[in-house]
C-alpha distance (Angstrom), angle and dihedral (degrees) to the residues before:
residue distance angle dihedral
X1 . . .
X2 4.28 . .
X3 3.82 97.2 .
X4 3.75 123.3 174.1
X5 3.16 127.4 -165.0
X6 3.56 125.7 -155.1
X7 4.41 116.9 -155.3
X8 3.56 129.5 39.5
X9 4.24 95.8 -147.1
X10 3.99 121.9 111.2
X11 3.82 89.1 -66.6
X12 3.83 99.9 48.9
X13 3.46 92.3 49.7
X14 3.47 106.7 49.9
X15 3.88 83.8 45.0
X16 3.78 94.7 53.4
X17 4.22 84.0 47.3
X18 3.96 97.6 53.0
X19 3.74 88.5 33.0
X20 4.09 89.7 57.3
X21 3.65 87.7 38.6
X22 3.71 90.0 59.6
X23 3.79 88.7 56.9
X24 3.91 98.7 -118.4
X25 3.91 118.8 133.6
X26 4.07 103.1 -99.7
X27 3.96 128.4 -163.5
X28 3.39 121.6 -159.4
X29 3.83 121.0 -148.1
X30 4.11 127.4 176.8
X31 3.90 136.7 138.3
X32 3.58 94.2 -107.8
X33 4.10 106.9 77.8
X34 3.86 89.0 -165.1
X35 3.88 90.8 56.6
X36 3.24 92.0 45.2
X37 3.74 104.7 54.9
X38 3.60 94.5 42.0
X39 3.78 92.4 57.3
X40 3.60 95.6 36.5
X41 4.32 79.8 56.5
X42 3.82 92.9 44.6
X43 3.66 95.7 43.6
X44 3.94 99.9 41.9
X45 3.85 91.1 -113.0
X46 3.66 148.0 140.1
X47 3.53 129.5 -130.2
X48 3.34 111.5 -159.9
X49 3.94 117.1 142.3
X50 3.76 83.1 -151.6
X51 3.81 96.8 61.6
X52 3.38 88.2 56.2
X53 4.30 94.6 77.5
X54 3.64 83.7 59.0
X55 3.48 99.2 51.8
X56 3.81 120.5 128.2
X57 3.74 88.9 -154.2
X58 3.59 135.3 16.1
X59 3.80 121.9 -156.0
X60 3.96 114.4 -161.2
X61 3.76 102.4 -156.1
X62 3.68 100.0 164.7
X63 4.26 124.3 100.7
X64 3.47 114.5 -77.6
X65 4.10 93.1 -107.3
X66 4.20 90.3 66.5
X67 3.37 94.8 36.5
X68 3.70 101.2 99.2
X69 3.52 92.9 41.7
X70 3.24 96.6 43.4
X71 3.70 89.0 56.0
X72 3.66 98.8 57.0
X73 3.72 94.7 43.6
X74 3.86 80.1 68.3
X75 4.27 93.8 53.0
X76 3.41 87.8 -142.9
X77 4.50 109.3 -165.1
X78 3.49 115.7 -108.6
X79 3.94 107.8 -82.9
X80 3.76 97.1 33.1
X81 3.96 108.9 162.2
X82 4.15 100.6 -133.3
X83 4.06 126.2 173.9
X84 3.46 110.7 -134.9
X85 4.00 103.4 -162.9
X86 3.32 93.5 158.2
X87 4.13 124.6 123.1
X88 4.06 128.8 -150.7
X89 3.87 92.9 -124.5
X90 3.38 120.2 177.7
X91 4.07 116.4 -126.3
X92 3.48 95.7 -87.9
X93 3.84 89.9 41.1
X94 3.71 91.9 -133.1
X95 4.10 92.2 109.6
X96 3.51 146.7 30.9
X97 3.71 126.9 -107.9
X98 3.78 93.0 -155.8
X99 3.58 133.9 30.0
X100 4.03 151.9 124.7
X101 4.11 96.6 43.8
X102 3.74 96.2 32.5
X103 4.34 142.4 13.2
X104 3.68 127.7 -159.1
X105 3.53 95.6 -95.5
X106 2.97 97.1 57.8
X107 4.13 97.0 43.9
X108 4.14 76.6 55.1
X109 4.31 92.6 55.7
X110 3.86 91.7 49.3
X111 3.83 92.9 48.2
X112 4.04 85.6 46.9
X113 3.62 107.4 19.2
X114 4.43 89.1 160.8
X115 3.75 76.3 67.3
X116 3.98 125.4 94.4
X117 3.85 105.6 -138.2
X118 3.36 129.8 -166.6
X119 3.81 129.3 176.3
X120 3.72 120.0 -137.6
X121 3.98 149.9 126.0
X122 3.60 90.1 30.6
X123 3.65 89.8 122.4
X124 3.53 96.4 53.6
X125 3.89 122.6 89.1
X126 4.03 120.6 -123.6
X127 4.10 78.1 -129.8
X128 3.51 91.0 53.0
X129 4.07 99.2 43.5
X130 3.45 91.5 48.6
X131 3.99 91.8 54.8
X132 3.95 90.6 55.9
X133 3.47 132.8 -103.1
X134 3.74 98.8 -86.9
X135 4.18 120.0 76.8
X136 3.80 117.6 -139.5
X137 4.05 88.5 -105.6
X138 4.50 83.4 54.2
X139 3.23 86.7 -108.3
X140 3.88 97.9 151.4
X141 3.88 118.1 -143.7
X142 4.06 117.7 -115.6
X143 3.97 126.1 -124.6
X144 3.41 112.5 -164.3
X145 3.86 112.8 -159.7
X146 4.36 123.7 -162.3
X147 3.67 123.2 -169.9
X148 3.44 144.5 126.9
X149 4.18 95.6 -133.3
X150 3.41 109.4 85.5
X151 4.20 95.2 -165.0
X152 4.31 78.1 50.5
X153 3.61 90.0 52.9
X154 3.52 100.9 46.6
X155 4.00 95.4 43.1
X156 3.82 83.1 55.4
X157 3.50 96.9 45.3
X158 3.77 87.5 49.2
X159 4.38 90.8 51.9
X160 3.71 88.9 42.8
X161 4.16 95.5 51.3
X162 3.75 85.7 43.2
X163 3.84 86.5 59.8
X164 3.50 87.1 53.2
X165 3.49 98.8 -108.6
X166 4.22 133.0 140.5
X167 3.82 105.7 -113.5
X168 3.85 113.1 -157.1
X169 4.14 111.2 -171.6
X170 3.95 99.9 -116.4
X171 3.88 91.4 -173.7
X172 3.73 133.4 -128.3
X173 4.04 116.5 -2.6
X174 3.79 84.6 -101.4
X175 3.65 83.3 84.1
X176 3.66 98.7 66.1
X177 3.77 85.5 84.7
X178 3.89 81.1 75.5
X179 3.45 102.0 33.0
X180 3.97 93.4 51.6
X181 4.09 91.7 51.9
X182 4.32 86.3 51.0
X183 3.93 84.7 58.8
X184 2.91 89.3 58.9
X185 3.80 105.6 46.0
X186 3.78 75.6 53.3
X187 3.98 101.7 52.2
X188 4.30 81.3 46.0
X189 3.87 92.4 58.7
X190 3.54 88.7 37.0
X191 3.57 93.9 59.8
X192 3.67 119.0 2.1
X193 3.84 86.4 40.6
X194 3.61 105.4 49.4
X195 4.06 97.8 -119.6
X196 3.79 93.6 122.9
X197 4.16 122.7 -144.5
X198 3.52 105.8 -66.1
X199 3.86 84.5 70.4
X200 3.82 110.2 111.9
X201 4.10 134.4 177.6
X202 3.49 121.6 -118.2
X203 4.03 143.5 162.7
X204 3.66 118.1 -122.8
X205 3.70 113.7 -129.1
X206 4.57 137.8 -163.4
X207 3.19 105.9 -139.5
């Protein structure tokens, strides 16, 4: 696959490493040029704002405050397939600035509804995607992916297996509003509760 992925932080950079590792072709986009070419140099990449409207996927690895800028900065074509793992986190990142009646995600499709979004990886750590989906016990690391474009969901679900990761069908984008607040139950036990970042949620399953 043509991925691009948008942020150079923790999170864009250990996508743009498991991405590369996965042998697709990756573009790296960011507001800082410097940051950019040096991962674009560590990583193999491109960055070419250009590539990025022929992107199969596009990975929005930025905070949720820049996303929608960040977003049309890279004039994406209508029907652009973008991951929105970002959560509304309060300052302290012990809260949620949105919830219940709405999610990020889906705060992100109303601002750009020409835009195919699907929610996923927002429970996973940049520590822990960088590490690799699998645990030292083979335990392998769940994805869950939200949106309400089925050829979205299963190009995602394809990038995401390809990573090596356990993709569990989370439903329509709707469902961000529950995904969002398990982040960050997961960034509190991270944290606050000691577990570290290679700490990730997942359901049990017979079967």
């Amino acid at each position: 696959m043509n991925i691009t992925v948008i942020g150079t932080g923790n999170m864009g950079a250990s996508f743009a490493q498991q991405i590369s590792a996965a042998g697709h072709r990756l573009n790296i986009l960011g507001r800082d040029s410097d940051k950019v070419r040096a991962a674009a140099e560590r990583f193999g990449a491109t960055a070419e704002t250009s590539l990025a409207a022929s992107s199969d996927v596009v990975i929005l690895a930025t905070g949720y405050a820049d996303a929608v800028p960040a977003l049309r900065a890279a004039a994406l074509p209508e029907g652009a397939v973008v991951v929105d793992i970002t959560n509304p986190l309060t300052p302290d990142y012990m809260g949620l600035t949105l919830g219940h009646s709405t999610s990020a995600a889906e705060q992100i499709a109303s601002a750009l509804p020409r835009l195919r979004v699907v929610k996923a990886f927002n429970t996973v750590f940049a520590q822990r995607l960088a590490a690799g989906a699998r645990l030292p016990d083979g335990t392998v690391v769940p994805v869950f992916v939200a949106t309400d474009d089925a050829q979205a969901k299963q190009r995602v679900t394809e990038l995401a297996a390809s990573m090596g990761f356990d993709v569990i069908d989370a439903g329509p984008l709707r469902n961000a509003r529950y995904l969002e607040p398990l982040a960050g139950l997961n960034i509190y036990l991270g944290y606050a509760g000691g577990l570290g970042t290679s700490i990730a949620p997942t359901w049990l399953r017979q079967g």
